[in-house]
C-alpha positions as CSV (number, residue, x, y, z in Angstrom):
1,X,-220.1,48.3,-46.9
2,X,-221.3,44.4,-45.6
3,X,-222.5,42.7,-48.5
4,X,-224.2,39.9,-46.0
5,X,-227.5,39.4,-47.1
6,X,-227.6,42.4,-49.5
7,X,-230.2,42.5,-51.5
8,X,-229.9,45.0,-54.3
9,X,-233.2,45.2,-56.0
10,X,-234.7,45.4,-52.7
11,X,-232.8,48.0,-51.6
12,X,-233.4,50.1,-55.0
13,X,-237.0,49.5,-54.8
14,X,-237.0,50.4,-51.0
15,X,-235.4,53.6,-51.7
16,X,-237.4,54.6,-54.5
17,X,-240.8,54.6,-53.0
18,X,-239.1,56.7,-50.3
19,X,-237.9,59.4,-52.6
20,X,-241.3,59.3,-54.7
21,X,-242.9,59.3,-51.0
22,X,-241.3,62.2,-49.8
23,X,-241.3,64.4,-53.2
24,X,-244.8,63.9,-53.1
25,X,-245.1,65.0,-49.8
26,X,-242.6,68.1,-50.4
27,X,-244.7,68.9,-53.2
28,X,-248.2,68.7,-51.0
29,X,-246.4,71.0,-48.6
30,X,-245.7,73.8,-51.2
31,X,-248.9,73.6,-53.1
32,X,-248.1,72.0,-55.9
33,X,-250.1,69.4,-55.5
34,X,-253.4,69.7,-53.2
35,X,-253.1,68.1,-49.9
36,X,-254.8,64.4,-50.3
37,X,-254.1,61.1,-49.3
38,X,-251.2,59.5,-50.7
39,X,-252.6,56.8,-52.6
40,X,-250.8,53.4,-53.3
41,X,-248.6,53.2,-55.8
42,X,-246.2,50.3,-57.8
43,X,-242.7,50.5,-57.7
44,X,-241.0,47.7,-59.9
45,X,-238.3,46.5,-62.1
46,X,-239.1,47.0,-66.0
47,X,-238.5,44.1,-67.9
48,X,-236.9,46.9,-70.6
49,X,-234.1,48.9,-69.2
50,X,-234.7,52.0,-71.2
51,X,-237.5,52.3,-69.1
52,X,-235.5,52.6,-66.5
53,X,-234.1,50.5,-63.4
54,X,-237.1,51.3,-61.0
55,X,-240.7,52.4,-62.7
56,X,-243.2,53.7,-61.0
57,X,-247.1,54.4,-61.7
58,X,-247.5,57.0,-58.5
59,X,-249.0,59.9,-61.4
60,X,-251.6,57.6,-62.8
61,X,-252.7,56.3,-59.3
62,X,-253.2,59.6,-57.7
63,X,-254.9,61.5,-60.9
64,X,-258.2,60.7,-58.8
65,X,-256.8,62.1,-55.3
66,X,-255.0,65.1,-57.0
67,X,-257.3,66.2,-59.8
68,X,-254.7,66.5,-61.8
69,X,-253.7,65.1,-65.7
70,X,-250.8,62.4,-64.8
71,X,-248.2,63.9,-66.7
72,X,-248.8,67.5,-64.4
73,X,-248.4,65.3,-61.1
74,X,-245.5,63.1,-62.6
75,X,-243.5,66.8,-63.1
76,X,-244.7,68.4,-59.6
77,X,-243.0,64.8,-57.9
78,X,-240.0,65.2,-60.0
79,X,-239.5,68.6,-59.4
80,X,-239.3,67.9,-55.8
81,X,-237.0,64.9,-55.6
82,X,-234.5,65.1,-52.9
83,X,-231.2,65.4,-54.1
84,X,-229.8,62.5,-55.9
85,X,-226.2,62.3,-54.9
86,X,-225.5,59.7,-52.4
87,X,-228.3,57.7,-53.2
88,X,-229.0,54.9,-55.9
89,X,-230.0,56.9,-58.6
90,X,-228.5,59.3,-60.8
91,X,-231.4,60.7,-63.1
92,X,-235.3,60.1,-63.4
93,X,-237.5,60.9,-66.4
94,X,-241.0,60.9,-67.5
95,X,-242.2,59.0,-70.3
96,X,-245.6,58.3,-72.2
97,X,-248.6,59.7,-69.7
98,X,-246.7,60.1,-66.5
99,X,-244.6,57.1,-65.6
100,X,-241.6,57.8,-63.6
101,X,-238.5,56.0,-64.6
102,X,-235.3,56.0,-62.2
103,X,-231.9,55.1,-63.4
104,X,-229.9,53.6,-60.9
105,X,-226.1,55.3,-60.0
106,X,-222.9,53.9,-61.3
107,X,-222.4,53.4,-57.1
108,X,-225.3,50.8,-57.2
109,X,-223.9,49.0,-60.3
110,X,-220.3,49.2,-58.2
111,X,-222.2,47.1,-55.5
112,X,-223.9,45.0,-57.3
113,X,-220.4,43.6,-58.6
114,X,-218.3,44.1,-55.2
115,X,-221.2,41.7,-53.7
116,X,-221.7,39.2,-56.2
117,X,-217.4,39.1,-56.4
118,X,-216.3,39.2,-53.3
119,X,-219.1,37.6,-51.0
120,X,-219.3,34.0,-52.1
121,X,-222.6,33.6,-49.9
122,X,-224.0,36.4,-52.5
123,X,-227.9,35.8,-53.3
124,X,-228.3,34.3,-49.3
125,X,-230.8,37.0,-47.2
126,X,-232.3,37.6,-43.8
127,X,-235.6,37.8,-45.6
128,X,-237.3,34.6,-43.4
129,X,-235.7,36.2,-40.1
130,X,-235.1,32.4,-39.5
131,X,-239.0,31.1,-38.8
132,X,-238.9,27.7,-38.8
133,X,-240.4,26.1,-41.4
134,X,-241.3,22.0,-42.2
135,X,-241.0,20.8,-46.3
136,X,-242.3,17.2,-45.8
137,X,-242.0,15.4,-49.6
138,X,-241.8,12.7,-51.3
139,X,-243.5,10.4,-48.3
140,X,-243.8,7.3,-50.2
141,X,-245.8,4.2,-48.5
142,X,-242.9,1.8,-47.7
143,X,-244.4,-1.0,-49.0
144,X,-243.3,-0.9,-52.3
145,X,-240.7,0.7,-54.5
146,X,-240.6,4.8,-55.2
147,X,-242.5,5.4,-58.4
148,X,-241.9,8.2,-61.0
149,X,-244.2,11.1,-58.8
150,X,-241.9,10.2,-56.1
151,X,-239.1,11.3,-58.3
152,X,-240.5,14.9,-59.1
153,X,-241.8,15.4,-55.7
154,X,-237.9,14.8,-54.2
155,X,-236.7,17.0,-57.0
156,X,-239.5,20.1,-55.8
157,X,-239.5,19.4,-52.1
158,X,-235.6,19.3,-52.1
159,X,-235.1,22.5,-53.9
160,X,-238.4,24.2,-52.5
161,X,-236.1,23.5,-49.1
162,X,-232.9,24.9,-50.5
163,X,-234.3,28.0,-51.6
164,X,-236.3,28.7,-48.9
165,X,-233.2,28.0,-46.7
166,X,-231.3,31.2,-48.5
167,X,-234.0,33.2,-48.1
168,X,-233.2,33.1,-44.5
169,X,-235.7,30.4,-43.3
170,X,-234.9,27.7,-40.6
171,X,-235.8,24.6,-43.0
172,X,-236.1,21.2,-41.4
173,X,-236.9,18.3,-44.6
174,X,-239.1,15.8,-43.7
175,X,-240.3,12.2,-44.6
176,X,-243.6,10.8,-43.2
177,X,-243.1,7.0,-43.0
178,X,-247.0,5.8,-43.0
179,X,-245.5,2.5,-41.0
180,X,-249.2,1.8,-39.6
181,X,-252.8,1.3,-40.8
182,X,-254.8,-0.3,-43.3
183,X,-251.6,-0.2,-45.5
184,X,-249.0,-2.3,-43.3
185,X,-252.0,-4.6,-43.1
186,X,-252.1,-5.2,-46.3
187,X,-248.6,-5.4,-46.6
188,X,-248.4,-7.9,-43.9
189,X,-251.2,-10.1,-45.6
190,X,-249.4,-9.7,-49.1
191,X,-246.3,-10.8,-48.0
192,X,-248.1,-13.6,-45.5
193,X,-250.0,-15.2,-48.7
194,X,-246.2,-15.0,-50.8
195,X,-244.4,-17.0,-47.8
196,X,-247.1,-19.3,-47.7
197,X,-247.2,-19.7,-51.4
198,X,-243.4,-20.8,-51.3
199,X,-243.8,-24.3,-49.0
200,X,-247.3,-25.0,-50.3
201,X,-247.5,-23.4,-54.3
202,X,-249.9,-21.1,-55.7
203,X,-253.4,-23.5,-56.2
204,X,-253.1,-24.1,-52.5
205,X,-252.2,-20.3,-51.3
206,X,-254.2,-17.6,-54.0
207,X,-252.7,-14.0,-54.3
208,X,-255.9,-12.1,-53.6
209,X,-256.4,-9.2,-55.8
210,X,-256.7,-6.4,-53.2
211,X,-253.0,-7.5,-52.1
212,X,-249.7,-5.5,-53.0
213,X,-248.9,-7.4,-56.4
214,X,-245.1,-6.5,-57.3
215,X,-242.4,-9.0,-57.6
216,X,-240.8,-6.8,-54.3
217,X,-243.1,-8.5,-52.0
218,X,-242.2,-11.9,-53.5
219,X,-238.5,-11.0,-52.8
220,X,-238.7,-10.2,-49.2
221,X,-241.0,-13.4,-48.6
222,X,-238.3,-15.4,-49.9
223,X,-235.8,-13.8,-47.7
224,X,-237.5,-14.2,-44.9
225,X,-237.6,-17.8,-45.9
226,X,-234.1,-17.7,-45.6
227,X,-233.7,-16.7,-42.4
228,X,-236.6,-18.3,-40.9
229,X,-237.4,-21.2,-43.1
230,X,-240.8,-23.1,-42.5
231,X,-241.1,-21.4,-39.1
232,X,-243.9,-19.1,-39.1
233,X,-246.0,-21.5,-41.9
234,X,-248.6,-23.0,-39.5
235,X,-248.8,-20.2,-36.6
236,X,-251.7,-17.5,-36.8
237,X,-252.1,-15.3,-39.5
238,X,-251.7,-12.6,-37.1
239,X,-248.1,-13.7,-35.4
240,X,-246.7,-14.7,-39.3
241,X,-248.0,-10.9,-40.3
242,X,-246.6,-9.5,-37.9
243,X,-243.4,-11.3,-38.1
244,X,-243.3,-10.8,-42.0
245,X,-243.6,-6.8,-41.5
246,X,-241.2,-6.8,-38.8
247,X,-238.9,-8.2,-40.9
248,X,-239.4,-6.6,-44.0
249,X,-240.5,-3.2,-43.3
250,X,-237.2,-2.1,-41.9
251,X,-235.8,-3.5,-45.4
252,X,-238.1,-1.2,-47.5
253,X,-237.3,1.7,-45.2
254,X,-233.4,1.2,-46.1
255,X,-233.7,0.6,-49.2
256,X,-236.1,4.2,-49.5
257,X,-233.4,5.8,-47.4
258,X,-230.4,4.3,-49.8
259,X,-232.3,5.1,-53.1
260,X,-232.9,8.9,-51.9
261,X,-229.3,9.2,-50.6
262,X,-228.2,8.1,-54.4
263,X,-230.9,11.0,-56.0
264,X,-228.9,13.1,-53.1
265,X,-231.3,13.8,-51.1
266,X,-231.0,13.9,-47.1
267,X,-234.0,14.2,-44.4
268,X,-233.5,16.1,-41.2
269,X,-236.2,13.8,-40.1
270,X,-237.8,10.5,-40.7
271,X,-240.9,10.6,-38.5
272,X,-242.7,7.3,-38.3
273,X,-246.4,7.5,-38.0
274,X,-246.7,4.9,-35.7
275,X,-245.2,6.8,-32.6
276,X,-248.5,9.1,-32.9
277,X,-250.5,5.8,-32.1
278,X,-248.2,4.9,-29.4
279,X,-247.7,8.0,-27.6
280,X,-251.4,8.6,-27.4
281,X,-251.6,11.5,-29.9
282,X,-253.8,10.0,-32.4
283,X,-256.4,9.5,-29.4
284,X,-256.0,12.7,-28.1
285,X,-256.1,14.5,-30.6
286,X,-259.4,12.7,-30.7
287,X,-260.4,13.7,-27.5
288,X,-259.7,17.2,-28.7
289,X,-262.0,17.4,-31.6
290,X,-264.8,15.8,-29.0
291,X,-264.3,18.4,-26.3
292,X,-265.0,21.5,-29.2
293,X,-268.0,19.9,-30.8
294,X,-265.5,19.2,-34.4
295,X,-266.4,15.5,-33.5
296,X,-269.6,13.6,-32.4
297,X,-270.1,10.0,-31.5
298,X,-272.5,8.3,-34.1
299,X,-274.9,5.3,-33.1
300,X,-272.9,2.4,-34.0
301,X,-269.9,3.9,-31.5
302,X,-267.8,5.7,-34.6
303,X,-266.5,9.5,-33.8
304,X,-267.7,11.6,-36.7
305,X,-265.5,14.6,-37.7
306,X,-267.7,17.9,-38.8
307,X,-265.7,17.9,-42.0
308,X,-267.7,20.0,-44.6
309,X,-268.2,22.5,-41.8
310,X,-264.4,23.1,-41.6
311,X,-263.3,22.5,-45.3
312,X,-265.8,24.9,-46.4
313,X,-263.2,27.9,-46.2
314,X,-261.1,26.7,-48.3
315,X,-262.5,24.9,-50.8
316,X,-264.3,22.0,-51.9
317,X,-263.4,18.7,-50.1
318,X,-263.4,14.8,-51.9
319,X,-266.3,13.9,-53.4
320,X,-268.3,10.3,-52.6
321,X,-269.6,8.3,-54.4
322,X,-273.6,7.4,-53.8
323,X,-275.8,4.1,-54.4
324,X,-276.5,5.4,-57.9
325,X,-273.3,6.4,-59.2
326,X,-273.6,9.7,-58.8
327,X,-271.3,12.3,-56.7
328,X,-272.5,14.1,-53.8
329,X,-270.0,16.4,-51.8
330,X,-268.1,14.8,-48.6
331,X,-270.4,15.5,-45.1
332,X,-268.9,14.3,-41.9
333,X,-266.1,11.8,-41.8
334,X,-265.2,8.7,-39.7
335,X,-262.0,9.6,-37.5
336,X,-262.5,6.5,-35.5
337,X,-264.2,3.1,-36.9
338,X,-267.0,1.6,-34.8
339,X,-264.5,-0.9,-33.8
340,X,-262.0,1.6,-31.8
341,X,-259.6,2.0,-34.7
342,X,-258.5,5.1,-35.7
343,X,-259.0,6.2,-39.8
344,X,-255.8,7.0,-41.4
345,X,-257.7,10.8,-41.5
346,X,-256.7,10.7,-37.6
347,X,-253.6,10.1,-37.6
348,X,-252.7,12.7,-40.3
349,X,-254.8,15.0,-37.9
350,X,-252.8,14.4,-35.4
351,X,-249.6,14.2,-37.1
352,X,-249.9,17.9,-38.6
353,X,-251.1,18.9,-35.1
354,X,-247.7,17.7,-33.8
355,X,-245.6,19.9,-36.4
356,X,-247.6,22.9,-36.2
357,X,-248.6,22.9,-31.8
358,X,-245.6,20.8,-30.7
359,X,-242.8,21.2,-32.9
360,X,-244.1,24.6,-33.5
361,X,-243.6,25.1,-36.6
362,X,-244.6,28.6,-38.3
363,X,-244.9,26.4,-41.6
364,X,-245.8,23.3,-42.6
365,X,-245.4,22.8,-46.1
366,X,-246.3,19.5,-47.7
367,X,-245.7,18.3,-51.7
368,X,-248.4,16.0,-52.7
369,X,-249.7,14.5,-55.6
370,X,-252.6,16.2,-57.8
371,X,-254.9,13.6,-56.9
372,X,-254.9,15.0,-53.5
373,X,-256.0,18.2,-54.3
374,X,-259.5,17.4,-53.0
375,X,-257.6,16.5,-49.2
376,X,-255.9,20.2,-49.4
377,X,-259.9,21.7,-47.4
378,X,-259.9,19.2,-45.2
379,X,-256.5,19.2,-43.5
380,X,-256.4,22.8,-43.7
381,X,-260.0,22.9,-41.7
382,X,-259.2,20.3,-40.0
383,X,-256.3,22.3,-38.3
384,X,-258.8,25.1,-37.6
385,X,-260.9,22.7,-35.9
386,X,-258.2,21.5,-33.7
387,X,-257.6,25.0,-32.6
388,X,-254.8,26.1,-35.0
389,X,-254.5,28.5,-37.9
390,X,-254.9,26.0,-41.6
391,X,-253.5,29.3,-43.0
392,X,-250.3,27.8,-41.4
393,X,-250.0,24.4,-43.7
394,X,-249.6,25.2,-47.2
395,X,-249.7,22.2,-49.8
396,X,-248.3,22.4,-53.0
397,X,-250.0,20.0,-55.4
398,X,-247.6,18.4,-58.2
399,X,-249.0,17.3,-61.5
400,X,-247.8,14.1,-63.1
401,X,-244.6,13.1,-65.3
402,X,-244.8,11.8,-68.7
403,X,-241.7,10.0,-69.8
404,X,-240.8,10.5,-73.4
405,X,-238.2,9.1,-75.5
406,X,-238.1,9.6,-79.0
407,X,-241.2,11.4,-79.1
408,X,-243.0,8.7,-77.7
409,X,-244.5,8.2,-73.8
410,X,-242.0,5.7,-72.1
411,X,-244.1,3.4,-69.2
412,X,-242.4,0.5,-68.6
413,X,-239.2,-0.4,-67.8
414,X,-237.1,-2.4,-70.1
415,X,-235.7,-4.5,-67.2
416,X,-238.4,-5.3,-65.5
417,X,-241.6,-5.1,-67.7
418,X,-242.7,-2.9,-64.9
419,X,-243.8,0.9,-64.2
420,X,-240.6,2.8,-64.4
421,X,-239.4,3.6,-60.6
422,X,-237.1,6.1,-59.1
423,X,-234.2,3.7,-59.0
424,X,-234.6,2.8,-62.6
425,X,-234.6,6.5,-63.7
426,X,-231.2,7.1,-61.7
427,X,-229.9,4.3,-63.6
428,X,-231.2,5.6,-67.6
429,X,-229.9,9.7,-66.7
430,X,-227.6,11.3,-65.1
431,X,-228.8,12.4,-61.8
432,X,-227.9,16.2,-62.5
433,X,-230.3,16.0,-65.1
434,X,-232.7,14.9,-63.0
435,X,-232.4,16.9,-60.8
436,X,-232.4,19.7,-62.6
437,X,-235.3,18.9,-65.1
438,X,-237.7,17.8,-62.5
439,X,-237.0,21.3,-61.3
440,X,-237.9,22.8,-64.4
441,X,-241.4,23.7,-64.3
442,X,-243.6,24.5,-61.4
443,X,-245.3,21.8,-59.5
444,X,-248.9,22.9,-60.7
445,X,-247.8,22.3,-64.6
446,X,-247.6,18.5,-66.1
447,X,-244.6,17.7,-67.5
448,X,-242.7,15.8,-70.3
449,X,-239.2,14.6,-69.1
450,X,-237.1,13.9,-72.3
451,X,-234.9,10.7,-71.4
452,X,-233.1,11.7,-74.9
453,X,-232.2,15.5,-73.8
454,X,-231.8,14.7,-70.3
455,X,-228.6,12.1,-71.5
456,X,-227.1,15.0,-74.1
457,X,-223.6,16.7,-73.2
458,X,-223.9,20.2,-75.5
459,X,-225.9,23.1,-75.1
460,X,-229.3,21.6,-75.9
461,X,-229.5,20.5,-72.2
462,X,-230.3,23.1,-69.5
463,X,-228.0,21.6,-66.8
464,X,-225.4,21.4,-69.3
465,X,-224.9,24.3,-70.9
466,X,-225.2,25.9,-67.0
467,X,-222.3,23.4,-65.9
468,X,-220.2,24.8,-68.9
469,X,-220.5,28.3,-68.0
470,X,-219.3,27.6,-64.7
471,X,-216.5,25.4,-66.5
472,X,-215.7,28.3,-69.1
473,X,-215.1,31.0,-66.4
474,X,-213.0,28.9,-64.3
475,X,-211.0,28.2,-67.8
476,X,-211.0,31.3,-68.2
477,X,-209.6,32.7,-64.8
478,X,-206.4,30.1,-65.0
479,X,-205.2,30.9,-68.3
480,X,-205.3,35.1,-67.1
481,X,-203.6,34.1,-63.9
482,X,-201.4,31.6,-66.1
483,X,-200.6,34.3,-68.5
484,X,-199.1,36.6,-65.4
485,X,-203.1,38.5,-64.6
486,X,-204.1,38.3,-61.2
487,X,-207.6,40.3,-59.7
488,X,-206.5,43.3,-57.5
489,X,-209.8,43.4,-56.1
490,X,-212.6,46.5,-56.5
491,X,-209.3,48.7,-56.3
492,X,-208.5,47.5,-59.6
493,X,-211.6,48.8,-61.6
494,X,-212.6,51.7,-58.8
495,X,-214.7,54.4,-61.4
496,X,-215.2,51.6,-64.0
497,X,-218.0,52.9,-65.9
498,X,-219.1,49.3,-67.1
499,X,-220.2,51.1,-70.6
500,X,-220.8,48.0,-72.9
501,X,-224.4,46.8,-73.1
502,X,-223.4,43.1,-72.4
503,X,-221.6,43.7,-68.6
504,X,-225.0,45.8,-68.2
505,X,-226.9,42.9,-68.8
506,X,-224.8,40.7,-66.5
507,X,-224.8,43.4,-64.4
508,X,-228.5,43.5,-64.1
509,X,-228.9,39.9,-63.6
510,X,-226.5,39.1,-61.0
511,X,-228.5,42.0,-59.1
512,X,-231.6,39.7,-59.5
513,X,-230.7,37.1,-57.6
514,X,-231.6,37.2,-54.3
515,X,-234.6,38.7,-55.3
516,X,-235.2,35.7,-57.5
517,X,-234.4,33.9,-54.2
518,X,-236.8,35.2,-52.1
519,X,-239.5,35.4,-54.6
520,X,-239.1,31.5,-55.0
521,X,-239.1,31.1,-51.2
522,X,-242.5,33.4,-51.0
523,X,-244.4,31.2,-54.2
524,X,-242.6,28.1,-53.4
525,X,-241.4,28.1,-56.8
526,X,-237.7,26.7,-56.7
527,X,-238.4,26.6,-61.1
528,X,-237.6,30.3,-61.2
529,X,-234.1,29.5,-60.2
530,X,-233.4,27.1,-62.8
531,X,-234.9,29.8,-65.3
532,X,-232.5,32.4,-63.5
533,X,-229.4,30.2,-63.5
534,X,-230.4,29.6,-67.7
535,X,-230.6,33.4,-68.3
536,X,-227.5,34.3,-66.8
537,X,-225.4,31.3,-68.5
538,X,-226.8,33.0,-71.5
539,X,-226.0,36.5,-70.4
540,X,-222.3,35.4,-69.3
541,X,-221.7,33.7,-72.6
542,X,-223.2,36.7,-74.4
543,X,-220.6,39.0,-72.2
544,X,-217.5,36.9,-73.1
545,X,-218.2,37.1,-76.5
546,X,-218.7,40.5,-76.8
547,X,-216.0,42.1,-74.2
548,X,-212.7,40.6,-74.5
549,X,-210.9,40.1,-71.2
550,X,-207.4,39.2,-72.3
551,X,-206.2,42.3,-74.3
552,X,-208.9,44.9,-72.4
553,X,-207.1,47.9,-70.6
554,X,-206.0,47.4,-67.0
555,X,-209.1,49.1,-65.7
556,X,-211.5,47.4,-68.0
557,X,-209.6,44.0,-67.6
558,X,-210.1,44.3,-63.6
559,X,-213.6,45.1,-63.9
560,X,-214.4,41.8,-66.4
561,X,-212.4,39.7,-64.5
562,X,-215.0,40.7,-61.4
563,X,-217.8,40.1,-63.7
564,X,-216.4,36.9,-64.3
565,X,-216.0,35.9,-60.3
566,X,-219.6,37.0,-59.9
567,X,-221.2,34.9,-62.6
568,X,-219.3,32.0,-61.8
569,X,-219.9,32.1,-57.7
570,X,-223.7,33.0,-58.4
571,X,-223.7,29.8,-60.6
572,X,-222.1,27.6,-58.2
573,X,-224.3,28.7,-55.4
574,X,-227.4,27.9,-57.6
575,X,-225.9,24.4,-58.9
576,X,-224.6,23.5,-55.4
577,X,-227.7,24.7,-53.5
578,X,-229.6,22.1,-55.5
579,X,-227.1,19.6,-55.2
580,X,-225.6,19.4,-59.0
581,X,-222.6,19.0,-59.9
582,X,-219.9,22.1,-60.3
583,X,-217.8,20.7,-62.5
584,X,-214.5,23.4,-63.3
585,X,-213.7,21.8,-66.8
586,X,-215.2,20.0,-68.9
């Protein structure tokens, strides 16, 4: 048997609800049940085992199409179940008012460990039959340094990507660099009034307050000073903005590139928002929304976009703010100002409209902050309007990060006296810790990152104690093989029954996980992983201490020692799939 992309939940379940499928049928046929309808039914996987590997409700949902007490439908399907031999199972019972439990065959169990042993790609599937999907995150304005959201967002996006790579989608990582707008304006005027400031002081040159304030922009002015030295001081603002932002926007974008690398994160693409104003997509895009009637030219020359009309499917849009204070909802938006230039609404139009109808892209999945959630309607209608699906971009909203240390909310960094930044995280925790705790909790839940745990090297921390059970089996595996034990292979432990109740547990997990993979693919929840990964460190640990390996007869021995391969390359996978480290002692 191929154990590429076996998934053995799947296939249980799959099987199941053909058995139950066809012994209802069988028992329609001989009239033991009245002809009907087959209704729907549940198959799943009980979270106790005694209630069996697969339960299902089929008795209780067909009491209506059967007219028949659940319990007498339960024993007509039972009693015409193919045989079992040959398939996953081995027995089925009936418990309580007619649930069917199946317990799965010691052949199943016997896969479950040959696959998760021997196939080191184990937990991978063709479940995404390789639709090509976008994760654009993190996305930071390059005019300043990444903040704290920034760090979570890398963390989810990153992961999101990994996972929904296994799961058998093509994944292409993205970065939106918003290099144009109202924000590399203001960039270019910050950094304009600092350069100024350094031939002619600070009474003569004033920092306006709607400038970018951080002591980054003071940095690159003075190395552009440097370079250029008194230069640019008495040409047009224009031609010393321009200047400025040509020479320290490609320093930001390094540095955002460098800091990322070093949090280990790599983009397939860095896609700069100003090729969709110089290619002509903004504007036709534009066009595009004129020609369907999504857009309308107001008096004063602006192109007004429709947008409550659109964003009404799928929720409420922003809200604006009106003479009085009050809120009203949002009506129709400016995509183009009065003056010819396009909103920043536009481009992001227009920039969606290239990954979904150029790029062609079945998915476009972007991680944004909370405060966005209001944005989700509109770009989703917004891509109806242009005449695409907005089913086809899914957001993911991520909540924000508290710092704590010692109990207490950590804001500012000790260094700088400023808002703690990405760079100054990497430098306070280890980046596996990071890594791993920002991928703790799903995006939709706020969450308290403990600087004090996050540092710890014992069992407390998550990432540690997951580390060490990868450590602890490969300790394990050279002091058998030092001690003259080698693995024969599933030849060694062929008819194993695997009777304790800690390999079953193991057993049971490692049979999870490429269900857990695809599950976190389909809610783009990468957390479950890192919950997974936790359970089964537990579960191997629980195993080892319970089943001894060393002085277990030959059969048993063979069989533990396969137990031990599968933990320890499911645990790798996990760790290396979200770029942590493996470490094989510690």
């Amino acid at each position: 048997m191929s154990y590429e992309n076996y998934n053995p939940r799947a296939a249980l379940l799959a099987q199941a609800r053909d058995l139950l499928t066809r012994a209802a049928q069988a028992a329609m046929a001989d009239g033991s049940l009245p002809e009907a309808e087959l209704p729907g039914f549940i198959v799943e996987i009980p979270a106790d085992p005694k209630n069996g590997d697969v339960a299902s409700n089929l008795a209780m949902a067909g009491a209506r199409a059967f007219r028949k007490a659940p319990r007498m439908i339960a024993e007509a399907i039972t009693a015409h179940l193919p045989e079992l031999t040959g398939t996953n199972f081995d027995r089925v019972e009936i418990a309580g008012p007619g649930f069917i439990n199946l317990y799965a065959s010691l052949s199943w169990f016997t896969d479950v460990v040959r696959a998760a042993s021997e196939n080191e790609q184990y937990g991978r599937t063709d479940f995404g039959q390789g639709l090509k999907y976008n994760v654009e995150f993190v996305s930071a304005n390059p005019t300043g340094p990444m903040h704290m959201g920034n760090a979570r967002g890398g963390a989810l996006g990153d992961c999101l990507a990994a996972v929904l790579d296994w799961a058998g989608y093509d994944v292409t990582r993205e970065f939106y660099l918003n290099d144009a707008g109202n924000q590399i304006q203001k960039f270019g005027k910050s950094l304009s009034v600092r350069y100024r400031q350094l031939f002619l002081g600070e009474e003569a040159c004033p920092l306006p307050e709607e400038c970018y304030q951080g002591a980054d922009i003071i940095d690159r002015a003075k190395a552009f000073a440097e370079q250029y030295g008194d230069k640019y001081l008495n040409a047009d603002e224009a031609e010393r903005s321009k200047a400025l932002i040509d020479f320290a926007l490609p320093i930001n974008i390094a540095n955002m590139e460098k800091d990322l690398g070093k949090y280990r994160i790599a983009y397939d693409v860095w896609f700069k928002e100003s090729t969709l104003h110089a290619s002509g997509a903004v504007q036709a895009v534009v066009d595009k929304l004129l020609a369907s009637g999504a857009c309308y030219k107001a008096e004063d020359g602006a192109i007004m976009y429709r947008s409550a009309q659109y964003a009404a499917k799928y929720g409420t849009v922003n809200k604006k703010k009106t003479e009085d204070g009050s809120e009203e909802e949002a009506k129709d938006e400016v995509l183009v100002r009065a003056n010819g230039i396009p909103t920043y609404f536009a481009a992001d139009i227009a920039y969606h409209y290239n990954k979904l109808a150029v790029r062609g892209f079945e998915k476009a999945i972007d991680i944004w902050g909370a405060d966005h959630h209001g944005h989700v309607a509109r770009m989703k209608g917004a891509m109806d309007a242009i005449g695409l699906d907005g089913e086809k971009l899914d957001v993911v909203l991520m909540q924000l990060v508290n710092l704590m240390k010692d109990g207490k909310p950590v804001r500012m960094s000790k260094r700088s006296g400023k808002a703690i930044s990405l760079t100054d995280l990497l430098d306070m925790v280890p980046i596996d810790s990071a890594r791993f705790f920002f991928n703790q909790q799903q995006a939709a839940s706020a969450m308290d990152f403990d600087l004090d745990l996050a540092i710890k090297e014992d069992s407390d921390n998550p990432v540690y104690y997951v580390q060490y059970a990868h450590a602890r089996i490969c300790s394990i595996l050279r002091k058998l093989e030092s001690e003259g034990v080698t693995y024969q292979g599933a030849e060694g432990w062929a008819g194993y029954a695997f009777p304790e109740a800690g390999e079953q547990e193991l057993m049971r997990l490692l049979a999870a996980f490429p269900a857990e993979i695809v599950l976190s693919a389909q809610r783009y929840d990468p957390a479950r992983i890192n919950h997974y990964v936790t359970d089964l460190a537990g579960a191997f640990h629980k195993f080892y201490n319970s089943c001894r390996i060393k002085d277990a007869e030959p059969q048993a021995q063979q069989a533990r020692i396969a137990l031990c391969l599968g933990a320890k390359h499911v645990i790798y996978s996990v760790l290396s799939m979200f770029k942590i480290t493996v470490p094989e002692s510690m």
